[in-house]
C-alpha positions in Angstrom: 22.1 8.8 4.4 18.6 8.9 4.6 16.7 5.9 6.1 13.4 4.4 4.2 11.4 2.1 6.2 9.4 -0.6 4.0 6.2 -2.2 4.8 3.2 -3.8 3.1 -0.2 -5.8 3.4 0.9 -8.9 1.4 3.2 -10.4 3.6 7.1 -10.1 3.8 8.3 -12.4 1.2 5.6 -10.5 -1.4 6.7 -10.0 -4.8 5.9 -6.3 -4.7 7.6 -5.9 -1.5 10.8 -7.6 -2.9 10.6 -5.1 -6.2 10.4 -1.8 -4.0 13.1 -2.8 -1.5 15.3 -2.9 -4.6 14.1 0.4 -6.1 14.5 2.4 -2.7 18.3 1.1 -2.1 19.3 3.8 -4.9 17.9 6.6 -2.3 19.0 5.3 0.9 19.3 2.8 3.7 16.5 0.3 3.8 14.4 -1.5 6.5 11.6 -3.6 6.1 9.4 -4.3 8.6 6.4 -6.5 7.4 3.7 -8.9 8.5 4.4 -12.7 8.6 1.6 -13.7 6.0 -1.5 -11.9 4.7 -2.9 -9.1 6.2 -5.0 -7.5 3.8 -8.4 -5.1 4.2 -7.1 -5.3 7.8 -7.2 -1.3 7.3 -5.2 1.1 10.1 -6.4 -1.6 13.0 -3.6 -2.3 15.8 -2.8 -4.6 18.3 -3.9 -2.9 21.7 -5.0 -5.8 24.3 -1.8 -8.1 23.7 1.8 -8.3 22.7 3.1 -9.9 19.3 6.8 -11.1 17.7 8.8 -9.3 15.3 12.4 -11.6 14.5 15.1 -10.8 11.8 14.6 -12.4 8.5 17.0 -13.2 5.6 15.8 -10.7 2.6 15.8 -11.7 -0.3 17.9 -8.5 -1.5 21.7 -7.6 -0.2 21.7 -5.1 2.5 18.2 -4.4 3.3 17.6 -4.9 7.1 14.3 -6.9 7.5 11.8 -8.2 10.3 8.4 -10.3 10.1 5.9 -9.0 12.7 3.1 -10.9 13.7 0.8 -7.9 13.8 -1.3 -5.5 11.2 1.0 -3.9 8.5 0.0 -0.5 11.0 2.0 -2.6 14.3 4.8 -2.5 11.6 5.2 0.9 11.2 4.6 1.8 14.8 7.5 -0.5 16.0 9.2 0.2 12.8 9.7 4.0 13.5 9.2 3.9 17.5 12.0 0.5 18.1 13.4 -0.8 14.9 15.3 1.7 12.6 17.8 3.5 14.7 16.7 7.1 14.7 13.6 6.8 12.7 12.9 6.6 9.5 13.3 9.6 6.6 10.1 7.6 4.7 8.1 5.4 5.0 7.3 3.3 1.5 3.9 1.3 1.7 3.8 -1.7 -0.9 3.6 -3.0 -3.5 0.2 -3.9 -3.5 -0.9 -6.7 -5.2 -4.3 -5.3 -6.2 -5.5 -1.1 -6.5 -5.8 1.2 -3.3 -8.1 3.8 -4.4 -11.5 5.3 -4.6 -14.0 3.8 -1.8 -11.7 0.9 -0.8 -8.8 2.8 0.3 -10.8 2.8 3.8 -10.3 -1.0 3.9 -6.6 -1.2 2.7 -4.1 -1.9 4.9 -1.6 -0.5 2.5 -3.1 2.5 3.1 -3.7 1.9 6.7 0.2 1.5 7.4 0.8 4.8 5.2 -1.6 6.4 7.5 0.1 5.5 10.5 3.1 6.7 9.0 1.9 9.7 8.3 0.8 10.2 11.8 3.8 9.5 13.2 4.9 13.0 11.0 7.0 10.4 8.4 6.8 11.1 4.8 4.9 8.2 3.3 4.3 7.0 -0.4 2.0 4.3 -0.6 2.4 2.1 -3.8 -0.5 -0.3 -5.8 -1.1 -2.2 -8.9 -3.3 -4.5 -10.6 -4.0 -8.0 -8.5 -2.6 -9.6 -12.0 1.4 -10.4 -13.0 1.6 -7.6 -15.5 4.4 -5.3 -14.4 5.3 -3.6 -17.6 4.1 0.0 -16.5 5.7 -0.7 -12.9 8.9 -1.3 -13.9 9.1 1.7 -16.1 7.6 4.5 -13.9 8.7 3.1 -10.5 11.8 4.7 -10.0 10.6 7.9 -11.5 7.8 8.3 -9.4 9.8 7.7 -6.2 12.4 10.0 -7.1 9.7 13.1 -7.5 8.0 12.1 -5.0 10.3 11.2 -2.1 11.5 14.9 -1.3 7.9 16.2 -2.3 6.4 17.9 0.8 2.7 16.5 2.1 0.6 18.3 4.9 0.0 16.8 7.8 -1.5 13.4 8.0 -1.3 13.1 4.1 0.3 10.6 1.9 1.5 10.1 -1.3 -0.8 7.3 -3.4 0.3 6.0 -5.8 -1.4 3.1 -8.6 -0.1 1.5 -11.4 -2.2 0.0 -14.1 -2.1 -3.1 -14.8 -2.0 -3.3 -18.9 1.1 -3.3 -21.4 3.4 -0.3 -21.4 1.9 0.4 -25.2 -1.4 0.7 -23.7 -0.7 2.8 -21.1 -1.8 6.3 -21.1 1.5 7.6 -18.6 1.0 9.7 -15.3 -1.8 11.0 -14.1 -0.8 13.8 -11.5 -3.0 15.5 -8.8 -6.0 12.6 -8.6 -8.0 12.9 -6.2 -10.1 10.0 -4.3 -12.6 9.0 -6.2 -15.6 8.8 -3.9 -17.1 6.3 -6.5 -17.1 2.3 -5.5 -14.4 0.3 -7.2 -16.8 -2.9 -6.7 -20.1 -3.0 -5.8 -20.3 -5.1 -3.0 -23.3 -7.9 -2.1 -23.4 -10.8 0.0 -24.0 -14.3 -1.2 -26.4 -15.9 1.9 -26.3 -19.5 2.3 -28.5 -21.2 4.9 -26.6 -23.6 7.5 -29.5 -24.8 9.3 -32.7 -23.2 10.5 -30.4 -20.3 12.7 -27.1 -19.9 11.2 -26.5 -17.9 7.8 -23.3 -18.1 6.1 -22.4 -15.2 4.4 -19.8 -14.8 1.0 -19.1 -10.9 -0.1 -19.1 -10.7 -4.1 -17.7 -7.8 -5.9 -18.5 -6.7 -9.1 -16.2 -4.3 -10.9 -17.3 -0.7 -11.0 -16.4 0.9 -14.5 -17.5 4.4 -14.3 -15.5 7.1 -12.6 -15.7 10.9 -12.6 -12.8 12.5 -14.3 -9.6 14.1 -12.6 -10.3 11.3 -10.0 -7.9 7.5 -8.8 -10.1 5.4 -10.0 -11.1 7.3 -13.5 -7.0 7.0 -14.1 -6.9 3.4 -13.5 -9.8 2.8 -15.8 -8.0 4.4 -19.0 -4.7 2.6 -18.1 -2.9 5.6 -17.0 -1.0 5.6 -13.7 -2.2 7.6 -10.8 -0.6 10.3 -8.7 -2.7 12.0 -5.8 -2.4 12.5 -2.4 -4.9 10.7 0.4 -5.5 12.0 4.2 -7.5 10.3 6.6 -8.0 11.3 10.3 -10.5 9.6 11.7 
């Protein structure tokens, strides 16, 4: 039986986390390894300079074996596929995000971080993402579908699977988009809100503001028109 090892940014107990556990028990034995609270934009960053926990946790679904870790959702992979599942993993399953993973902030994501290091470590890795909002129509419906062509679909080296799921109704969802690429547009355009402490200390609040133009055949043009996105991602620096 294959072995899928299960991480995310969110946090063990995440909703999405919870939903793709249950999905990837129909394809084989499932581990989670997962940070112990929030960990996202923490990107592919690691714990080098000292040690951190990972303990066994009660899951909230039958017969998936899971851990919280202390470090980045990256440290979960690497102990997840170097110490925790027995033989390594087959896959590696990043997700599900609460919020997108795509054009100019998949560099920050720490979904896509731990993917990454998945992929490094030569696993096959799908990283999964919807909207930050409680609309799981589209989800639900393509999930499973999208995991089963994906999971045996070969990558080349250092590349993942990305996946992104709108977040609208299933009627107004356009269905798959296959072979996006990265869109190298922003998703927000970023600025800092500056408010002055005193006469030598700034404090500084980012504010994003949605970016709604995209080039076509591209993550982030996809998203826009509701449809779900299917591309792969590589990053080797």
């Amino acid at each position: 039986m294959r072995k899928i090892l299960i991480t995310n940014d969110d946090g063990i107990f995440a909703d999405g986390i919870i939903r793709l556990a249950r999905a990837a028990k129909k394809y084989g034995e499932v581990w989670v390894v997962a940070p112990d609270g929030q960990r996202s934009a923490a990107s592919h960053s690691i714990s080098l300079r000292h040690s951190f926990d990972a303990w066994e946790v009660d899951f909230p679904v039958e017969g998936v074996h899971a851990f919280a870790c202390e470090g980045t959702p990256a440290d979960c992979v690497r102990i997840g596929v170097l110490n925790i599942v027995p033989g390594k993993p087959d896959h590696v399953f990043s997700g599900i995000n609460y919020g997108y993973n795509l054009a100019s902030d998949i560099q920050y994501s720490a979904t896509a971080g731990a993917a990454f290091e998945a992929a490094f470590q030569r696993v096959h890795t799908i990283a999964f993402s919807e909207g930050a909002e409680d609309i799981h129509e589209v989800t639900d419906r393509y999930l499973d579908e999208l995991i089963a062509e994906l999971i045996d679909k070969p990558l080349d080296l250092w590349e993942i699977w990305n996946v992104n799921f709108p977040s609208c109704s299933l009627a107004d969802c356009g269905g798959i988009l296959r072979d996006r690429t990265v869109s190298t547009d922003d998703f927000y355009h970023d600025h800092y809100i500056e408010t002055r402490l005193d006469d030598k200390r700034i404090n500084f609040t980012v504010e994003g503001v949605r970016n709604w133009a995209a080039k076509e055949g591209t993550d982030l043009r996809a998203i826009l028109d509701n449809c779900v996105s299917v591309g792969k991602a590589k990053n080797i620096s």
